[in-house]
C-alpha positions in Angstrom: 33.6 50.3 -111.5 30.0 51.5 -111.7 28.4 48.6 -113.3 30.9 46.6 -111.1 29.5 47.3 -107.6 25.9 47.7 -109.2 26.5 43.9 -110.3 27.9 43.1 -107.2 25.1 44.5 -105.2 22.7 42.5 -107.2 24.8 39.1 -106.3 24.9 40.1 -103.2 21.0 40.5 -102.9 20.2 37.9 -104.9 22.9 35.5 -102.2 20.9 36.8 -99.2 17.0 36.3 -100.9 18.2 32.3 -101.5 19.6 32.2 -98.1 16.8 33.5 -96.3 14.4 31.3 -98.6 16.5 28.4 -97.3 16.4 29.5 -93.7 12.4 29.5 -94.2 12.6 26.7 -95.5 14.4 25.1 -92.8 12.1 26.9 -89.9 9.1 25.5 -92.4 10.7 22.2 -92.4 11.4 22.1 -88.2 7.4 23.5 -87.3 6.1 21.1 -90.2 7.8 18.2 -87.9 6.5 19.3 -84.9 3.0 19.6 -86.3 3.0 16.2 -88.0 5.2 14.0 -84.6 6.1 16.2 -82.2 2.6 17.9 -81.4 1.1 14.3 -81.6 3.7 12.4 -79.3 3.4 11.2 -76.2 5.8 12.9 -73.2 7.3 10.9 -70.2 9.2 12.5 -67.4 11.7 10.6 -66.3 12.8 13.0 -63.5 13.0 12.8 -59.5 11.0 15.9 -57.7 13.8 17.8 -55.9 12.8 17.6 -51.9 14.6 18.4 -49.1 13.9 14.2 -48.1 15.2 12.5 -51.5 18.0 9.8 -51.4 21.3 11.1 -51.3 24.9 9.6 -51.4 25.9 9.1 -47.9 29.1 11.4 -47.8 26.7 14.6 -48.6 24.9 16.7 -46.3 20.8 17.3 -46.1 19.3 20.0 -48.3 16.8 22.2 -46.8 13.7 24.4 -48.4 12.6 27.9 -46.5 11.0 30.8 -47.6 12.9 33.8 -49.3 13.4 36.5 -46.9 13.0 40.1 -47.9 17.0 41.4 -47.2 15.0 45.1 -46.9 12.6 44.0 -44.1 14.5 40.6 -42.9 11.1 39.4 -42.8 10.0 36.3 -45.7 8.1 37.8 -48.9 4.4 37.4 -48.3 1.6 37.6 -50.8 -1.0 40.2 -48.8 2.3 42.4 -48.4 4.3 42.1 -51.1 2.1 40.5 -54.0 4.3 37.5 -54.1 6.6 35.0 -52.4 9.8 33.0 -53.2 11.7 30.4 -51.7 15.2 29.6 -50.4 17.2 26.7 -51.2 20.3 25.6 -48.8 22.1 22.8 -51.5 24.3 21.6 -49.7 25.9 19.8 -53.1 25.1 19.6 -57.1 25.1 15.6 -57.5 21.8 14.8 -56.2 18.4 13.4 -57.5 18.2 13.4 -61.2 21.3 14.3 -62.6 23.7 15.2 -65.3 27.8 14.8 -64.3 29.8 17.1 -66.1 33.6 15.9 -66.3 34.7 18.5 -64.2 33.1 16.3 -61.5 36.2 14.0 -61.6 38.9 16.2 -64.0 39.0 20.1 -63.5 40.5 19.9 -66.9 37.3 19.1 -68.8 34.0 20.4 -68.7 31.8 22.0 -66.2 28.2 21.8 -66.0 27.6 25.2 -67.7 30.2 24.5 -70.6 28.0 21.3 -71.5 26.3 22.5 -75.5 23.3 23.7 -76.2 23.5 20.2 -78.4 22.7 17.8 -75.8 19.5 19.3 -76.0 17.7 16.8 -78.1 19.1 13.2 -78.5 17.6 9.4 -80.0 16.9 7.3 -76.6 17.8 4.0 -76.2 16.6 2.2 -73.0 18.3 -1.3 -71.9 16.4 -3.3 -70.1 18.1 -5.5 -67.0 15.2 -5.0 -64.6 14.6 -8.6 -64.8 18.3 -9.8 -64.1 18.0 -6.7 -61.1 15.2 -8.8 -59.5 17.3 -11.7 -58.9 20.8 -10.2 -58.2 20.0 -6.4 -56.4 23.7 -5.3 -57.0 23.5 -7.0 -60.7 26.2 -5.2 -63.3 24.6 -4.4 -66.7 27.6 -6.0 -69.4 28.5 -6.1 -72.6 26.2 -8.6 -73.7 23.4 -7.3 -72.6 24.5 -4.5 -74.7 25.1 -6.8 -77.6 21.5 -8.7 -76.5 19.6 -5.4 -76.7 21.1 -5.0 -80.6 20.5 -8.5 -81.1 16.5 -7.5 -81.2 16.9 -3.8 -82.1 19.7 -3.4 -84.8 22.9 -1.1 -83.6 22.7 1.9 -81.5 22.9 4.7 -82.9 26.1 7.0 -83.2 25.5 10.1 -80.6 22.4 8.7 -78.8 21.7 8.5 -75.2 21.5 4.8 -73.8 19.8 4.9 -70.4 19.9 1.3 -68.0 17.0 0.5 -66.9 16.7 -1.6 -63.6 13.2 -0.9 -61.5 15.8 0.5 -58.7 13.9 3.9 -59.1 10.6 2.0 -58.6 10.5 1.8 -54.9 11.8 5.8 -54.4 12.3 7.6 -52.1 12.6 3.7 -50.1 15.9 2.9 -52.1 19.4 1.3 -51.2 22.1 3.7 -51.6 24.8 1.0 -50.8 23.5 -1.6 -52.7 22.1 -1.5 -56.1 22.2 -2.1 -59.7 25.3 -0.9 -61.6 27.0 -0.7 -65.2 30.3 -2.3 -65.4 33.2 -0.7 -66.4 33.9 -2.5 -69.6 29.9 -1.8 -70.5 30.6 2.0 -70.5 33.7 1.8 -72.8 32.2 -0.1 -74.8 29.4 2.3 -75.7 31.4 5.0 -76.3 34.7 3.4 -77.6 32.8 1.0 -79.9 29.1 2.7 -80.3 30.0 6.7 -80.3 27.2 7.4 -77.9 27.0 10.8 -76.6 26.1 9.8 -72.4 24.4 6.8 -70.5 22.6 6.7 -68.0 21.2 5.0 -64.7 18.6 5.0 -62.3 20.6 4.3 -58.9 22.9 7.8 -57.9 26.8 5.7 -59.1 27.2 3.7 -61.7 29.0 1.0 -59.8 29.7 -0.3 -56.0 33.7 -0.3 -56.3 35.6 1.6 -54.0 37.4 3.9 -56.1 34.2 4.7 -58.9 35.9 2.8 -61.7 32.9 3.2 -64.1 32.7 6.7 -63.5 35.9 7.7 -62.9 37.1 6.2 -66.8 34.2 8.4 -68.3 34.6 11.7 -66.1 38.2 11.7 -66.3 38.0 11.3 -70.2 35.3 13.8 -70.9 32.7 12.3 -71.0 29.2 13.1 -69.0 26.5 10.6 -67.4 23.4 10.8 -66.2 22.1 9.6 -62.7 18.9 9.3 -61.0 16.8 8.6 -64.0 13.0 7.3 -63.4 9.9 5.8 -65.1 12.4 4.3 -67.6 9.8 1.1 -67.5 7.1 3.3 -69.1 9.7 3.8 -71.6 10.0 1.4 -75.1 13.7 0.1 -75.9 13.4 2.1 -78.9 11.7 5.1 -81.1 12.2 7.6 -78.8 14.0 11.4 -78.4 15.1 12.4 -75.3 14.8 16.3 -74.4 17.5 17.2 -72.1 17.1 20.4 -70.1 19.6 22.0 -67.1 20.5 25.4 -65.4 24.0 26.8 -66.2 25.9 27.2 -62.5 29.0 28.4 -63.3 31.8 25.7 -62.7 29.3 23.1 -61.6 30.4 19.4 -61.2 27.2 17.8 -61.6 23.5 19.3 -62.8 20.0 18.9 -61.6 18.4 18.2 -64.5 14.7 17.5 -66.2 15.1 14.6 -69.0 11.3 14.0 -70.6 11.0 10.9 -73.6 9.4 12.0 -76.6 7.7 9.2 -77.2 5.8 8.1 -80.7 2.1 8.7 -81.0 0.7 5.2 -80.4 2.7 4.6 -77.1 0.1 4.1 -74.5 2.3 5.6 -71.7 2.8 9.3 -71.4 1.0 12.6 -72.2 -0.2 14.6 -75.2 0.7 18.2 -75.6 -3.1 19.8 -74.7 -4.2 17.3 -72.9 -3.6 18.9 -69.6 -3.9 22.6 -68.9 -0.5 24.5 -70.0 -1.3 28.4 -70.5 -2.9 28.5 -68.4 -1.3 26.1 -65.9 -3.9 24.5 -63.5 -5.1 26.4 -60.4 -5.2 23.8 -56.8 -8.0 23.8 -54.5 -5.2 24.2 -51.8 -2.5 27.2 -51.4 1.4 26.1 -51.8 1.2 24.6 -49.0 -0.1 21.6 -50.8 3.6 21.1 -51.7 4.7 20.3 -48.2 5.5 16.6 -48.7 3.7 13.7 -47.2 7.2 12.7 -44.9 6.8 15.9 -43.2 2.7 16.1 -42.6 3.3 12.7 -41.0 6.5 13.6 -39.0 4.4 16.9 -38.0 1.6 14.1 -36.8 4.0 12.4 -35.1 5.1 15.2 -33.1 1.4 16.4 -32.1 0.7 12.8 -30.8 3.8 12.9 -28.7 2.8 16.3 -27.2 -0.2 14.8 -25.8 1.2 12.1 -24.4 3.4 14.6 -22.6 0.6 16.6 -21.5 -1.2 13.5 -20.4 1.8 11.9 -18.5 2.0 15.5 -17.0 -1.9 15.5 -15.6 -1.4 11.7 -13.9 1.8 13.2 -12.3 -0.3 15.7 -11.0 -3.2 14.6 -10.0 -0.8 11.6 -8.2 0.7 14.6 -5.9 -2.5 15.8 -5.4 -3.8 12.7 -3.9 -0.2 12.1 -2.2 -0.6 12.1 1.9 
């Protein structure tokens, strides 16, 4: 029994020294990647700034931004008094800007936002391109065959890829139709994942389609499977040779998911950034506080509101100075 549990011991060791070699390996294998592509590749956001102005489907309420207010003091964290600040969100729903519907969206029997894997995490991109059909027909449908055109040039997609539509829609943002504008027919979407096995597409305008009753996305929510929404700078983006990095907070039972999709592009892609090539630790400092991140929409609005004051106040003097000079 001795010798038994001795031997065992041994096998047991000699078990965990290959499988930690192989998990070295494997980490060697991951960092030797990111050190020959990754590290080299060229990075694309393709994500809408979150502002309380953005687009948003008609039937949802405005989202406001304030400052976080201390519940101790009821006053709003300051920097001279309590080293830092924070701010306040009022979202007034989860499907807006850049976006990734979870099922759950259209079938409380499938997924929510924060039961979406870890896996989506890192996908092969293919981008579509119907911006040229768009520019003729606004509400154009993206079909089959441009599906079947795009592999035509590029060989088959790939099983468990992410095919994104690109249509310029996103070009002319925040100055977008909500009601009118480029969509992905209902037989296009089945057909990718009933015949291609992709894992999501995606589109630039906020719905996939104009129909009353959301045919395109109601097949694909109701059946499990997610899309993306709101996707931009897909024109600096090639039709192929791409990953796409997929990242998303976890809100518990959430329909839909603000998200932040980047294209890792190949080296000698002229569009997009190299890691190092713009300050990261540590991140840049502004010439200007935070409140550089007031957008433009409100400085001018602000403006607005100034010149209209003194028009009051001048309107004011004449009425004055006319019942001054009155008999």
């Amino acid at each position: 029994m001795h010798i038994l549990s001795v031997a065992t011991v041994i096998f047991a060791c000699l078990l965990a020294t290959g499988s930690a070699e192989q998990a070295h390996a494997g980490q060697s294998r991951l960092w030797s990647a990111y050190d020959s592509v990754l590290s080299n590749a060229k990075y694309i956001d393709l994500t809408h700034t979150i502002e309380p102005a953005m687009p948003i489907w008609r039937g949802f309420g405005n989202i406001t931004f304030s400052q976080a207010v201390n519940k101790l003091t009821g006053k709003p964290f300051a920097y001279n008094k309590d080293l830092f600040v924070a701010n306040a969100y009022q979202l007034t729903t989860d499907q807006m800007g850049t976006q990734l519907d979870a099922p759950a969206h259209f079938n409380p029997y499938f997924a929510a936002s924060d039961e979406i894997p870890a896996t989506f995490a890192l996908r092969k991109l293919v981008v579509i391109d119907v911006s040229n059909k768009v520019a003729t027909n606004s509400s154009y449908a993206a079909s089959v065959d441009d599906v079947l055109e795009w592999e035509a040039k590029h060989g088959r997609i790939p099983q468990r890829s992410v095919v994104f539509v690109r249509s310029d829609w996103s070009k002319t943002w925040p100055s977008v139709d909500t009601d009118v504008f480029p969509q992905v027919l209902l037989e296009t979407v089945q057909f990718l994942h009933l015949q291609r096995s992709i894992l999501f597409h995606g589109h630039e305008p906020l719905d996939t389609d104009m129909t009353s009753d959301f045919a395109s996305e109601r097949w694909l929510l109701t059946r499990g499977y997610a899309q993306a929404e709101g996707v931009t700078n897909l024109h600096m983006v090639p039709p192929t040779g791409c990953l796409l990095s997929t990242g998303f907070p976890k809100f518990l039972g959430g329909t839909g998911n603000y998200v932040r999709f980047v294209a890792v592009c190949p080296p000698d892609w002229p569009q997009g950034i190299l890691p190092g090539s713009t300050p990261e630790a540590p991140l840049p400092e502004y010439k200007n506080a935070l409140a550089r991140l007031v957008c433009k929409r409100h400085l001018l609005l602000l403006l607005l509101l100034l010149l209209l004051g003194l028009l009051l106040l001048e309107l004011l003097l004449l009425l004055v100075m006319d019942l001054g000079q009155a008999p």
